[in-house]
TIVO-2410 file (N, C-alpha, C; in nm, 3 decimals):
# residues 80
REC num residu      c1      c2      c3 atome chaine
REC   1      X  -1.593  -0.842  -0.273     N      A
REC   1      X  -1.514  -0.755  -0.189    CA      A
REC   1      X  -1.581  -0.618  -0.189     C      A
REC   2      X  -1.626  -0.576  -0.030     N      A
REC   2      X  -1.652  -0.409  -0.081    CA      A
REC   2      X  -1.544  -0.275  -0.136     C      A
REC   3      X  -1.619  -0.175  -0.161     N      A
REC   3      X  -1.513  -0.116  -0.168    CA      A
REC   3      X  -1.539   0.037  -0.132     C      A
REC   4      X  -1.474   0.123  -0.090     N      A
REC   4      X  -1.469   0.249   0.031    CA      A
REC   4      X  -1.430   0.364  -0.116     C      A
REC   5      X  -1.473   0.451  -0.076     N      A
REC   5      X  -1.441   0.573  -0.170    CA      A
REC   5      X  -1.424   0.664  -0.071     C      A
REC   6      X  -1.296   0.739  -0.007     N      A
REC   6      X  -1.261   0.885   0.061    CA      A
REC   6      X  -1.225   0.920  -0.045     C      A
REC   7      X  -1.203   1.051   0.031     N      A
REC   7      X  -1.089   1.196  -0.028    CA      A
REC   7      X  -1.033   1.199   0.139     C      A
REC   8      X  -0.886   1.189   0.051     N      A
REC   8      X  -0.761   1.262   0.199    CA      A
REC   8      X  -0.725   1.351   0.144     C      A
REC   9      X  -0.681   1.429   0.259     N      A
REC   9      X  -0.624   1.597   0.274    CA      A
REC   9      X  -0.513   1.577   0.167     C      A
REC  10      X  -0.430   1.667   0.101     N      A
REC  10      X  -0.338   1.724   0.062    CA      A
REC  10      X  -0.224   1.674   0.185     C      A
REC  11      X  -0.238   1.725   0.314     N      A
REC  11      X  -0.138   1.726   0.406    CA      A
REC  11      X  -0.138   1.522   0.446     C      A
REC  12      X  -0.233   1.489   0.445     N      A
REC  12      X  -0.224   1.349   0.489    CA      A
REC  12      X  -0.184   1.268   0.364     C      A
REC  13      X  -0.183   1.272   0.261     N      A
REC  13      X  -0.180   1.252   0.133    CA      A
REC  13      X   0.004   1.238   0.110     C      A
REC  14      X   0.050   1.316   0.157     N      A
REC  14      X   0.188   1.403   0.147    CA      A
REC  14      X   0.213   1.298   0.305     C      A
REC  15      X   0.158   1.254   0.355     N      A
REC  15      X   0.239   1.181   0.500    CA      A
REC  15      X   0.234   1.045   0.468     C      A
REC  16      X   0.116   0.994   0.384     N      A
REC  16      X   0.091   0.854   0.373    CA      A
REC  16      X   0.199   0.845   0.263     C      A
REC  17      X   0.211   0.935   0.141     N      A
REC  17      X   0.318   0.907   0.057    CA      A
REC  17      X   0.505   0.872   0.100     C      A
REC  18      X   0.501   0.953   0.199     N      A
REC  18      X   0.647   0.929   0.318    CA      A
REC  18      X   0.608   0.791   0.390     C      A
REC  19      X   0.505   0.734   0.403     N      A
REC  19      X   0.553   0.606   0.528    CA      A
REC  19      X   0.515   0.546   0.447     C      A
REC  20      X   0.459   0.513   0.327     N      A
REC  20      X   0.420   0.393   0.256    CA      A
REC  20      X   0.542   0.453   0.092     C      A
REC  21      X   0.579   0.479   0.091     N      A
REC  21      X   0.684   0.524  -0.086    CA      A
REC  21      X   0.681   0.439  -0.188     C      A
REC  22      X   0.625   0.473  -0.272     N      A
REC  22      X   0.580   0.437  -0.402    CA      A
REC  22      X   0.480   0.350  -0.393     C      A
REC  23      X   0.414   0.315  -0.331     N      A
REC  23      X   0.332   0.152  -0.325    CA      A
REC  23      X   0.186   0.260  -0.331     C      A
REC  24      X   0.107   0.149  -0.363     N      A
REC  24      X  -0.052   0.189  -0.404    CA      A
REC  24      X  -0.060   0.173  -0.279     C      A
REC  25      X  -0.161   0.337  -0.293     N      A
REC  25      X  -0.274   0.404  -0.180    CA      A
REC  25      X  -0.318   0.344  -0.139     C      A
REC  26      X  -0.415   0.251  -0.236     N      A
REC  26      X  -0.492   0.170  -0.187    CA      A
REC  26      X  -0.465   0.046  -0.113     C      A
REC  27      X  -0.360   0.001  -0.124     N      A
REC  27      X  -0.320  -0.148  -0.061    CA      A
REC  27      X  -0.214  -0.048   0.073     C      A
REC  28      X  -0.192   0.038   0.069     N      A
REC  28      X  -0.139   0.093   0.229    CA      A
REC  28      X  -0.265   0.125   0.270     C      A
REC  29      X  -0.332   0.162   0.226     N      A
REC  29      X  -0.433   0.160   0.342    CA      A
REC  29      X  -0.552   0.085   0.421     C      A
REC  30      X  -0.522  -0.003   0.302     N      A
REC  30      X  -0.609  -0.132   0.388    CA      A
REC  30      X  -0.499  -0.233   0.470     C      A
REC  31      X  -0.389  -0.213   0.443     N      A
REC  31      X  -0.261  -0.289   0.571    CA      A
REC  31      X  -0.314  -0.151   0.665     C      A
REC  32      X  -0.342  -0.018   0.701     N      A
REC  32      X  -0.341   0.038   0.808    CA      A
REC  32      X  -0.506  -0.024   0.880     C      A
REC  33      X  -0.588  -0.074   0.742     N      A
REC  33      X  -0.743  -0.089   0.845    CA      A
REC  33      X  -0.736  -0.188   0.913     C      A
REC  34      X  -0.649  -0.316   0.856     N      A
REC  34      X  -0.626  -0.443   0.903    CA      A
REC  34      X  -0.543  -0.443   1.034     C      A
REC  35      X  -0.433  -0.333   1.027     N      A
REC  35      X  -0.402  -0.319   1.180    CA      A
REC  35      X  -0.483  -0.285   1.276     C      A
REC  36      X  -0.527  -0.189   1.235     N      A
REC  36      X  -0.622  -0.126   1.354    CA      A
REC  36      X  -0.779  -0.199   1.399     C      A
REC  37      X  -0.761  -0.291   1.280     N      A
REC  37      X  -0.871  -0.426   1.308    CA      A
REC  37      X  -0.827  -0.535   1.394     C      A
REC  38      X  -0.707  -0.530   1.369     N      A
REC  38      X  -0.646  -0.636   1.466    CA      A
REC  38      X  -0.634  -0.602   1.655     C      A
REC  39      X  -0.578  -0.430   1.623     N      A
REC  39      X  -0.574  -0.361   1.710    CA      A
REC  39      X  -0.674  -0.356   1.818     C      A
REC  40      X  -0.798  -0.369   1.752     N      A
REC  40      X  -0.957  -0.318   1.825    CA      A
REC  40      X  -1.009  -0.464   1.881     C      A
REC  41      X  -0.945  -0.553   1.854     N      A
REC  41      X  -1.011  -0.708   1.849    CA      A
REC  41      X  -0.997  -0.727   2.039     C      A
REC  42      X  -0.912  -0.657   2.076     N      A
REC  42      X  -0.856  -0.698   2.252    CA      A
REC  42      X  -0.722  -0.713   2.258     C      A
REC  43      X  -0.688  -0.692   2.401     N      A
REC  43      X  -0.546  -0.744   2.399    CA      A
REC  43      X  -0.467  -0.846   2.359     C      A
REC  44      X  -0.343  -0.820   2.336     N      A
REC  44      X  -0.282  -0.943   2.279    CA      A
REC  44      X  -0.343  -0.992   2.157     C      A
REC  45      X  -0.427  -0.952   2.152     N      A
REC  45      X  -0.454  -0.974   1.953    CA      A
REC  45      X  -0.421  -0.838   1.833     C      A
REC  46      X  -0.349  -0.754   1.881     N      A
REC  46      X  -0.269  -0.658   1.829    CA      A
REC  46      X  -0.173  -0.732   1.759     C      A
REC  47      X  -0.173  -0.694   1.617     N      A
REC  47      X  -0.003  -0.736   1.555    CA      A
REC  47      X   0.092  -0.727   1.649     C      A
REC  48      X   0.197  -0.834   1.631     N      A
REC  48      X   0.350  -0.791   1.692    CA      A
REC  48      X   0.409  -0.687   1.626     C      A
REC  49      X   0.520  -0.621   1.669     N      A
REC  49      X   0.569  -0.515   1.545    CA      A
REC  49      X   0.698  -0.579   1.468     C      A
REC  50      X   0.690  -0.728   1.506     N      A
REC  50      X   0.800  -0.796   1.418    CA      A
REC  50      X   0.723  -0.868   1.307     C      A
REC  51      X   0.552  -0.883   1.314     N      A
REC  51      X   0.497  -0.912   1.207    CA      A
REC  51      X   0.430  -0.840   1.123     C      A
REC  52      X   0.457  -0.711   1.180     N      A
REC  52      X   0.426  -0.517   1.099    CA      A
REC  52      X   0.556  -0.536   0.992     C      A
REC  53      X   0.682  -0.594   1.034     N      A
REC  53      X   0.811  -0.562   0.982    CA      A
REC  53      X   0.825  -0.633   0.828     C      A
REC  54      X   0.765  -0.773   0.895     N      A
REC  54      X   0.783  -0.881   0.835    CA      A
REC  54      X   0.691  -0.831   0.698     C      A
REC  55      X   0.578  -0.822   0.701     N      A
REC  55      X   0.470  -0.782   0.594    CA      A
REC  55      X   0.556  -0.642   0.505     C      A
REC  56      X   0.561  -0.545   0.538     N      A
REC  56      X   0.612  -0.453   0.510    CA      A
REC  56      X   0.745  -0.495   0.420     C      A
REC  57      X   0.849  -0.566   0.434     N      A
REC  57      X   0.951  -0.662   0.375    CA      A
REC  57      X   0.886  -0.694   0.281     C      A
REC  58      X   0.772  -0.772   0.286     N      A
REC  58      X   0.716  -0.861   0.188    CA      A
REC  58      X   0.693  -0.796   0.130     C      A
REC  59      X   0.619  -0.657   0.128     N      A
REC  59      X   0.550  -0.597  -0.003    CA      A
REC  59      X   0.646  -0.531  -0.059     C      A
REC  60      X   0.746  -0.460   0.009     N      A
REC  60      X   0.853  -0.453  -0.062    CA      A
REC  60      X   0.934  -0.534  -0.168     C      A
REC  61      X   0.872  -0.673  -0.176     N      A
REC  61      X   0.957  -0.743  -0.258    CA      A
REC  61      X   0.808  -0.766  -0.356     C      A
REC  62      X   0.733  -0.704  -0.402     N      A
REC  62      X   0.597  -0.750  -0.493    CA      A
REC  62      X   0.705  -0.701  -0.587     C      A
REC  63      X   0.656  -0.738  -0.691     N      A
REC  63      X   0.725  -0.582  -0.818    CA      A
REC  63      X   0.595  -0.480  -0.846     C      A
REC  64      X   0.628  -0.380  -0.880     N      A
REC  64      X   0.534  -0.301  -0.925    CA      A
REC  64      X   0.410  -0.344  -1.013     C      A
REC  65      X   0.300  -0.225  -1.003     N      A
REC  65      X   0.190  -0.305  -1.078    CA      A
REC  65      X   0.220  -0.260  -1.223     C      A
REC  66      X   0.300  -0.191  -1.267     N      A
REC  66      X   0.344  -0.126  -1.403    CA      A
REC  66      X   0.490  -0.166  -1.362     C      A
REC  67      X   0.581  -0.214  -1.453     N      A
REC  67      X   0.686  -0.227  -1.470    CA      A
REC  67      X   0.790  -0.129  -1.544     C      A
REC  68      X   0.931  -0.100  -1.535     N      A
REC  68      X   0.980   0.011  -1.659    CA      A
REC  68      X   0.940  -0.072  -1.788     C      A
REC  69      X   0.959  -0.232  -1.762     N      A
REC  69      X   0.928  -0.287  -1.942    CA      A
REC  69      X   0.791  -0.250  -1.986     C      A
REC  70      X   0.700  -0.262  -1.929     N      A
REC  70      X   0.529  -0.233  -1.941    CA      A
REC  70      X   0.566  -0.126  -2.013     C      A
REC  71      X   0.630  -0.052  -1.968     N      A
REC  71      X   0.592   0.174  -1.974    CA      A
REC  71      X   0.653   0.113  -2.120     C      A
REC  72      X   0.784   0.078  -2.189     N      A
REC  72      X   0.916   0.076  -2.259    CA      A
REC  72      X   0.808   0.013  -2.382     C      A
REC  73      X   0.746  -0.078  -2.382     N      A
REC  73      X   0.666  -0.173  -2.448    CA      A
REC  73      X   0.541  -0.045  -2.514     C      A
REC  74      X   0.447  -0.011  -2.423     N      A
REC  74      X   0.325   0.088  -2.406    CA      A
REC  74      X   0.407   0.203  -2.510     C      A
REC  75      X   0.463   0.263  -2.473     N      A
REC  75      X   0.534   0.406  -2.569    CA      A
REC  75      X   0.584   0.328  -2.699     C      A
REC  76      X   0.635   0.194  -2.739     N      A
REC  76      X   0.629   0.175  -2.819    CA      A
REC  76      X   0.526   0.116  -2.953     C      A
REC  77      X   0.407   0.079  -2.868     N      A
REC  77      X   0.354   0.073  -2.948    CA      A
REC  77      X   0.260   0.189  -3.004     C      A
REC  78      X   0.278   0.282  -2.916     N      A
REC  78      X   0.233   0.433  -2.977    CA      A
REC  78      X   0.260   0.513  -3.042     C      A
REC  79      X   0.411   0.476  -3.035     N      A
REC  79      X   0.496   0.552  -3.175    CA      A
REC  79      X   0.444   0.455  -3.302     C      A
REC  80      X   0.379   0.369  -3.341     N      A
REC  80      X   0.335   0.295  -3.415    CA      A
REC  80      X   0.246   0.311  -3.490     C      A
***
């Protein structure tokens, strides 16, 4: 898999954090390259925006990549 190294603005940073909330940077922004890959392919090969919805649902239901038990577990074995 390759992999891309930016820097985003402060101000875009602060917009992607509002339309994507709490979820890794990195996996919102490769759902935005994959749209706009889909987007660029021709007509009618644009996502539907009921299968924008649908995905978006889904990742909403991942669990986090750190859990509160992970963190609860981690601090305890440091007090150790």
């Amino acid at each position: 898999m390759g992999q891309i190294k930016i820097r985003i603005p402060e101000d875009m940073d602060a917009e992607l954090e509002k339309a994507f909330p709490g979820e890794d940077k990195a996996a919102a922004i490769l759902h935005i390259i994959e749209a706009e890959m889909a987007r660029r392919r021709g007509p009618g090969m644009e996502p539907k925006f009921e299968d924008l919805v649908e995905e978006v649902i889904r990742l909403r239901k991942e669990p986090p990549y750190v859990t509160d038990e992970d963190i609860r577990r981690a601090r305890e074995e440091l007090r150790r």
